[in-house]
C-alpha atoms as an extended CHARMM CRD file, in Angstrom:
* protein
*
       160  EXT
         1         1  UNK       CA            -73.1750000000       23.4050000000      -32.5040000000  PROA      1               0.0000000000
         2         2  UNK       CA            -72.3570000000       19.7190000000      -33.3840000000  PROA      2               0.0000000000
         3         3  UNK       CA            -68.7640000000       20.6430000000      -34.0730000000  PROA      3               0.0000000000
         4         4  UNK       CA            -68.2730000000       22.5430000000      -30.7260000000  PROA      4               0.0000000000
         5         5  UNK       CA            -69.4900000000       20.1090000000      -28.9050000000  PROA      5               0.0000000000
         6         6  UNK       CA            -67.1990000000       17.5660000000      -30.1960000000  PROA      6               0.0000000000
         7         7  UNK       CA            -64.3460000000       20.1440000000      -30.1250000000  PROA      7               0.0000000000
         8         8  UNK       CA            -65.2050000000       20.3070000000      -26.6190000000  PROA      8               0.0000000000
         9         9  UNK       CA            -65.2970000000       17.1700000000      -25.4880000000  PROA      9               0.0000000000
        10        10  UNK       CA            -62.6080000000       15.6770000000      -27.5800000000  PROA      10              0.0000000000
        11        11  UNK       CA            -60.6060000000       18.6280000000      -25.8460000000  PROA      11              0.0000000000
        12        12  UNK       CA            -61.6860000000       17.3130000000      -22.0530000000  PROA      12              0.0000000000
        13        13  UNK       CA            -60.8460000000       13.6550000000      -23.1870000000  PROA      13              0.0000000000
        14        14  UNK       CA            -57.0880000000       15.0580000000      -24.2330000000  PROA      14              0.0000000000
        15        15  UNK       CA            -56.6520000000       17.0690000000      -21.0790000000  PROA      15              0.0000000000
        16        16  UNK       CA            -57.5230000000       14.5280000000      -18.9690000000  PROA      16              0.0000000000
        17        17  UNK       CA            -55.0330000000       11.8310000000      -20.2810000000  PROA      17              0.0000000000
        18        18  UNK       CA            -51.7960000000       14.7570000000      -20.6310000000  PROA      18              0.0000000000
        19        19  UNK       CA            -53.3120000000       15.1610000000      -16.8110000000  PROA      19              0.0000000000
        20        20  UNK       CA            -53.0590000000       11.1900000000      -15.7530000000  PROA      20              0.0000000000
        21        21  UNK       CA            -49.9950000000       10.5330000000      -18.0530000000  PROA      21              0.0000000000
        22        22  UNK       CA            -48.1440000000       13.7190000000      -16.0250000000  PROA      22              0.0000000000
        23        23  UNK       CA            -49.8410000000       13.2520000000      -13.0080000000  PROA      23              0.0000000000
        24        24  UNK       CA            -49.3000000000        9.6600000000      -12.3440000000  PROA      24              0.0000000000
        25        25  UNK       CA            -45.2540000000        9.1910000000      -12.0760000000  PROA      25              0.0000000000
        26        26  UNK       CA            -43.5260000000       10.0650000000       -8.6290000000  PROA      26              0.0000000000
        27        27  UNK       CA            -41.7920000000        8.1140000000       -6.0520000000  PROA      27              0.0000000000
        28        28  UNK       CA            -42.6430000000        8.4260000000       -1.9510000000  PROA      28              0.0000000000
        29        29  UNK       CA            -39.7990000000        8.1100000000        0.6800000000  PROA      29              0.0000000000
        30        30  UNK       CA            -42.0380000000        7.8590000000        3.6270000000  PROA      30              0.0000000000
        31        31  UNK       CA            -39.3020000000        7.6700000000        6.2270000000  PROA      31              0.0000000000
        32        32  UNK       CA            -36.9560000000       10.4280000000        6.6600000000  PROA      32              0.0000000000
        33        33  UNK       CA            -34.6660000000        9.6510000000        9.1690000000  PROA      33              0.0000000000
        34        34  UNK       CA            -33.3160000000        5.6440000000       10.3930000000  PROA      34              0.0000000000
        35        35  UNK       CA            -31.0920000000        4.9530000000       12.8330000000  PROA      35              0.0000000000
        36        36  UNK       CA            -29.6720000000        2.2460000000       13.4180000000  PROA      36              0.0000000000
        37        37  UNK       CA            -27.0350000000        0.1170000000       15.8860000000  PROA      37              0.0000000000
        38        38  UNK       CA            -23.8220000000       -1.4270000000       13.6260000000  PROA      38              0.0000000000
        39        39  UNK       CA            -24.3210000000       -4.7310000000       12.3700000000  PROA      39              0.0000000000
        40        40  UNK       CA            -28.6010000000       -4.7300000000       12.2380000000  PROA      40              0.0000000000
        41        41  UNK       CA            -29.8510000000       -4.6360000000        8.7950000000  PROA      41              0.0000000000
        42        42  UNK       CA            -31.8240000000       -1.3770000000        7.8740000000  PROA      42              0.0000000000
        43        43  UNK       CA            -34.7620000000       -1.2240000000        4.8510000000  PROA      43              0.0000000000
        44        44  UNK       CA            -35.3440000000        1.7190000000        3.6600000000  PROA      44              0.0000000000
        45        45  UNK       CA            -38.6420000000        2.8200000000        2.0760000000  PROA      45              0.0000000000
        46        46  UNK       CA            -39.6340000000        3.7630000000       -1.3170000000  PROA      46              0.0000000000
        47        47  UNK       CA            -43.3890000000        3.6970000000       -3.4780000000  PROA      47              0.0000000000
        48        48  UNK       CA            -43.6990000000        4.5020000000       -6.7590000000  PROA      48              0.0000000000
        49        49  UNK       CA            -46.3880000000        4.8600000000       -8.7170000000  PROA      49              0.0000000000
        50        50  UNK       CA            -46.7320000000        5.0820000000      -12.6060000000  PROA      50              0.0000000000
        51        51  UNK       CA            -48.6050000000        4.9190000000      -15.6810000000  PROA      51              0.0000000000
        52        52  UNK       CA            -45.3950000000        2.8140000000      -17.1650000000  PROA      52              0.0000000000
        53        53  UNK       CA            -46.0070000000       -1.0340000000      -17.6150000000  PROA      53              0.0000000000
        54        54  UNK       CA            -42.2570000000       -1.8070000000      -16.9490000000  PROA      54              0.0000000000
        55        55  UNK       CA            -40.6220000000        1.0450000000      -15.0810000000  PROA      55              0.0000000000
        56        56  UNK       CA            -36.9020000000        0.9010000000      -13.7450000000  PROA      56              0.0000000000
        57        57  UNK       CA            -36.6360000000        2.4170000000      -10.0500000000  PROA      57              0.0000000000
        58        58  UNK       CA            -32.9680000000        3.5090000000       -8.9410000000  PROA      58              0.0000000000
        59        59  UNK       CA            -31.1550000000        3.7110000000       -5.8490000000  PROA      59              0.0000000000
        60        60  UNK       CA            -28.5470000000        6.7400000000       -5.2920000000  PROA      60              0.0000000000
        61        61  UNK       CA            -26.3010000000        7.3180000000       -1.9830000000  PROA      61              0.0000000000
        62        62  UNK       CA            -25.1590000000       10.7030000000       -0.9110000000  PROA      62              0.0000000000
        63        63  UNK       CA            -22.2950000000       11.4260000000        1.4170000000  PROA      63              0.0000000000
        64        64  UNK       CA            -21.7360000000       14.5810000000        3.3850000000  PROA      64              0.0000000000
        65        65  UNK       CA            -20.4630000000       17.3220000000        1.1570000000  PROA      65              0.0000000000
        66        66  UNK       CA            -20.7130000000       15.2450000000       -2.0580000000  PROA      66              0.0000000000
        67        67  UNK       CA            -22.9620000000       14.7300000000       -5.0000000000  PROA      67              0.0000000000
        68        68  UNK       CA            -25.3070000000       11.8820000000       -5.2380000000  PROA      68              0.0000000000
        69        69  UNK       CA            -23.7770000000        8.0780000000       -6.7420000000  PROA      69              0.0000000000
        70        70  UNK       CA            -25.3390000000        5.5220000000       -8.5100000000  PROA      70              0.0000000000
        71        71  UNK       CA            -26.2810000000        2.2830000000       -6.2850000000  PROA      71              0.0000000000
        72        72  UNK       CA            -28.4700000000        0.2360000000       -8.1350000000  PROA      72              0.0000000000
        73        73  UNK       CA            -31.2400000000       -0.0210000000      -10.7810000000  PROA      73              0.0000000000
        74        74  UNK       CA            -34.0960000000       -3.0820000000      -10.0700000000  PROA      74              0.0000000000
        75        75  UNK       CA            -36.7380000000       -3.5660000000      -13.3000000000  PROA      75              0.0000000000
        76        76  UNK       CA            -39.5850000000       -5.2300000000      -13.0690000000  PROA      76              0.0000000000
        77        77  UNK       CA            -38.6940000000       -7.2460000000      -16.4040000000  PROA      77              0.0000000000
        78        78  UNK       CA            -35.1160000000       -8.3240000000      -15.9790000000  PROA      78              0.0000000000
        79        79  UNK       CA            -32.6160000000       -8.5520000000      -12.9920000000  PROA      79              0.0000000000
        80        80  UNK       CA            -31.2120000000       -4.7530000000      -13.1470000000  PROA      80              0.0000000000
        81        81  UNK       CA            -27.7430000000       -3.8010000000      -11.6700000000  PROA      81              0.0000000000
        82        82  UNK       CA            -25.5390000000       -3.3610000000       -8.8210000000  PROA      82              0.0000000000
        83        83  UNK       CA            -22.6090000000       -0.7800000000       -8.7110000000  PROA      83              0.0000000000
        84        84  UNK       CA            -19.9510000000       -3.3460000000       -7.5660000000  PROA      84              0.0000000000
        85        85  UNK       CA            -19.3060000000       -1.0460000000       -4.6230000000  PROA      85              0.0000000000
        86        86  UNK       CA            -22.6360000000       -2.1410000000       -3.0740000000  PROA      86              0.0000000000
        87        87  UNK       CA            -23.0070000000       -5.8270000000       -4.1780000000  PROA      87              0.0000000000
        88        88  UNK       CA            -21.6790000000       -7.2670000000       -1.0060000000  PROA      88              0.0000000000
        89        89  UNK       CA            -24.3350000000       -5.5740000000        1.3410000000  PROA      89              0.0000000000
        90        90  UNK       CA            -27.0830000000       -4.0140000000       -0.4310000000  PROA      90              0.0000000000
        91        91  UNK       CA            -29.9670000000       -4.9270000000       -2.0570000000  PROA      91              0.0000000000
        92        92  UNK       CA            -33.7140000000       -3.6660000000       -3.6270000000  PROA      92              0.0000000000
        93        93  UNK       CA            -36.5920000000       -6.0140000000       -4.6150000000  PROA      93              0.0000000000
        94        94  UNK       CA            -39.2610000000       -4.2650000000       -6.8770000000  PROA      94              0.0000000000
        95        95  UNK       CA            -42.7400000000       -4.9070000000       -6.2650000000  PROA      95              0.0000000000
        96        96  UNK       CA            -45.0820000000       -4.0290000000       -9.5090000000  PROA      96              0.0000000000
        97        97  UNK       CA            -48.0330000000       -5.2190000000       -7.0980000000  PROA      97              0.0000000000
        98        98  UNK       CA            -47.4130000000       -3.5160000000       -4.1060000000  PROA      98              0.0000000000
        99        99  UNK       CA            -45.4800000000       -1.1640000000       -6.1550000000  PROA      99              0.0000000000
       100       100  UNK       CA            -42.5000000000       -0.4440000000       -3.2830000000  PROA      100             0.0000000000
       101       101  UNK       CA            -38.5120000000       -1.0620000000       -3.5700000000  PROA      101             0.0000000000
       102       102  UNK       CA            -37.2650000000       -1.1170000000       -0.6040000000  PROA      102             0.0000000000
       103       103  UNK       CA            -33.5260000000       -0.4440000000       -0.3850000000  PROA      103             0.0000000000
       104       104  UNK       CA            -32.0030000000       -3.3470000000        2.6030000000  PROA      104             0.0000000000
       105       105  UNK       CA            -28.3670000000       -2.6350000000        3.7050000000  PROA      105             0.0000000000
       106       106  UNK       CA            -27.0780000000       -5.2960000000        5.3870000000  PROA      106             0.0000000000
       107       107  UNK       CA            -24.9500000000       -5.0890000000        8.4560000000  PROA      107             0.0000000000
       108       108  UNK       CA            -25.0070000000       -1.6200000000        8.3520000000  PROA      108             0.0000000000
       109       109  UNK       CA            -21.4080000000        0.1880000000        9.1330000000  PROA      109             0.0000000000
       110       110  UNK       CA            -20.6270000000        3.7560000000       10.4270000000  PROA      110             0.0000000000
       111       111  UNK       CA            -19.6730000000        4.2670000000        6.6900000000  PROA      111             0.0000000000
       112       112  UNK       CA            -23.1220000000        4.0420000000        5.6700000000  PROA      112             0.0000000000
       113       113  UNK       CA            -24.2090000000        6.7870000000        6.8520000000  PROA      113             0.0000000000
       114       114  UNK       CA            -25.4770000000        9.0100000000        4.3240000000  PROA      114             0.0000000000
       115       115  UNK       CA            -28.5870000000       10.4380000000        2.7110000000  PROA      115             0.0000000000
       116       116  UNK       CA            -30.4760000000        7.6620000000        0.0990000000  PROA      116             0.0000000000
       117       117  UNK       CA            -32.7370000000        8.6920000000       -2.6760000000  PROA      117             0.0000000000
       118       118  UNK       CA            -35.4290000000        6.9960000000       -4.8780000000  PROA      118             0.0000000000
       119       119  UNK       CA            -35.7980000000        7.9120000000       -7.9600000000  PROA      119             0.0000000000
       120       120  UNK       CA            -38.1570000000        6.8280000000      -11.1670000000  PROA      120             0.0000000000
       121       121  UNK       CA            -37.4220000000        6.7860000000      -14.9110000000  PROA      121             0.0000000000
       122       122  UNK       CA            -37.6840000000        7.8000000000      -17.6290000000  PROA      122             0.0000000000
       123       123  UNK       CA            -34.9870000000       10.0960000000      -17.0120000000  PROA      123             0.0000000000
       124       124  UNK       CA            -33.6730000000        9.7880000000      -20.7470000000  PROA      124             0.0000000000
       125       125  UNK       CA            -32.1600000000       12.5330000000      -22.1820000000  PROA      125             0.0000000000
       126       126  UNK       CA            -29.4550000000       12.9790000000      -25.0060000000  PROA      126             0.0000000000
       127       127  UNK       CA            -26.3480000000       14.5540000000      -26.2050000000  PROA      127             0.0000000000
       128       128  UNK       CA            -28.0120000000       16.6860000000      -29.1450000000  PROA      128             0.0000000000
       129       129  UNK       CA            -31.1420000000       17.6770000000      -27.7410000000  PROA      129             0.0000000000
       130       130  UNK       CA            -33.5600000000       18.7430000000      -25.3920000000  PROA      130             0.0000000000
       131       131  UNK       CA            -35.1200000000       16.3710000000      -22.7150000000  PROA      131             0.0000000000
       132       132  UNK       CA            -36.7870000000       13.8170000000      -24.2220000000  PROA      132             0.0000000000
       133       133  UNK       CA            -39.5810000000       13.7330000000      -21.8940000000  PROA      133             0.0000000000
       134       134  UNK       CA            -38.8010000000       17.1670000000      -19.2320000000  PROA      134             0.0000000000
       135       135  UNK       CA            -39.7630000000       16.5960000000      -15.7990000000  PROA      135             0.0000000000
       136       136  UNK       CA            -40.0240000000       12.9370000000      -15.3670000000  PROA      136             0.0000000000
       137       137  UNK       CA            -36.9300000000       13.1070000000      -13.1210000000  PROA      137             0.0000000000
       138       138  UNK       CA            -38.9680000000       11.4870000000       -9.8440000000  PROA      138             0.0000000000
       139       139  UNK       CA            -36.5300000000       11.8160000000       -6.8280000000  PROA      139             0.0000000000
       140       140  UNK       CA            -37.8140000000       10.9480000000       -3.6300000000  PROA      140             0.0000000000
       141       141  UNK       CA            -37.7140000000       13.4100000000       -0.5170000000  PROA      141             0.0000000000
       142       142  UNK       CA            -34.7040000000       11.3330000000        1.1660000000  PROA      142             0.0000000000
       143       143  UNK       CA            -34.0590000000        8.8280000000        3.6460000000  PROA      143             0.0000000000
       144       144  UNK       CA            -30.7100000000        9.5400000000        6.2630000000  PROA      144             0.0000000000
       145       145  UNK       CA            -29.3290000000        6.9600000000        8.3740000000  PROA      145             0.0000000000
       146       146  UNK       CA            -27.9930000000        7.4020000000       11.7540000000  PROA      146             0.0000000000
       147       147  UNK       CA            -25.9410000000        5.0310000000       13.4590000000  PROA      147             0.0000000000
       148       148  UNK       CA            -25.2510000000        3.7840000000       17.5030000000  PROA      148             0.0000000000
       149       149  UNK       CA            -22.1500000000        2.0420000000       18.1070000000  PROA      149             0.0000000000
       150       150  UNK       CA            -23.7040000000        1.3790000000       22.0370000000  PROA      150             0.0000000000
       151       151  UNK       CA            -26.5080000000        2.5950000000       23.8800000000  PROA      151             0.0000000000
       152       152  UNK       CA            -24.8180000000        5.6680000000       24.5710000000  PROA      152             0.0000000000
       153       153  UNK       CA            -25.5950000000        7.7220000000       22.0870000000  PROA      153             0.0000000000
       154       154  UNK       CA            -25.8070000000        8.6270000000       18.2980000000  PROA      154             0.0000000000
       155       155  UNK       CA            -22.3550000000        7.9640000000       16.9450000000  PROA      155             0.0000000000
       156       156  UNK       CA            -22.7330000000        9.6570000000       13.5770000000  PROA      156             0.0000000000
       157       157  UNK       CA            -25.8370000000       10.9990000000       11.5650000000  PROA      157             0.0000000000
       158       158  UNK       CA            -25.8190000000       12.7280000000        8.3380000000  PROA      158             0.0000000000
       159       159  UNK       CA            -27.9090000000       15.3060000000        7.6190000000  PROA      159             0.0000000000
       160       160  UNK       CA            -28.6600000000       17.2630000000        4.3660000000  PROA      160             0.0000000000
């Protein structure tokens, strides 16, 4: 009886920490849609939360009828890294307290307009074998930006 006992319990102690260490990682994009006049500077939203002591959160852009691109990576040990495409304008600051990274485009243009994503890692995987750790991909729902040149009207949104 001693041994099931322990069996037991040591098996409720192990299911509980593959629960927390698979149930804790995941990003939030709280706002799906932003519009926005050209020229004002937009923030878009994005929580994370994770059992990881020094995660790296990325940005990604995705125009209409293409396949997500690489913006930017922020770490909370180190300064991360820009795609030189977005260097001029855009920007993320990671929180480890609040536990946000907020993506800020400044001076938005028409040509922004696309869907953003959030997204957590690990995401490591290799050439010569399986996924190191499966399912750890965290993407974020999405965030679109819409855009008014006047008070007129929507000039362009994207939608996916």
């Amino acid at each position: 009886m001693i041994i099931m006992g322990h069996w037991l319990w040591t098996s409720v102690v192990l299911a509980a920490l593959i629960f927390e260490c698979r149930g804790a990682d995941g990003v939030t994009q709280s706002t799906r849609e932003v519009t926005a006049y050209e020229g004002e500077d937009v923030s878009l939203n994005c929580a994370y939360n994770t059992s990881l002591s020094a995660p790296s959160l990325f940005w990604y852009i995705q125009y209409t009828n293409d396949y997500p691109e690489y913006v930017l990576r922020k770490d909370v040990i180190g300064p991360g890294d820009i795609d030189d495409r977005f260097k001029e304008r855009f920007d993320a600051h990671l929180s480890s307290i609040t536990k946000l990274v907020p993506l800020t485009i400044q001076r938005v243009q028409l040509s922004d307009s696309a869907v953003y994503y959030c997204a957590l890692k690990p995401t490591v995987t290799t050439r010569y074998t399986a996924p190191l750790q499966k399912h750890l991909v965290h993407v974020g729902v999405y965030s679109t930006l819409c855009f008014f040149k006047s008070m007129e009207g929507v000039i362009h949104c994207s939608k996916k």
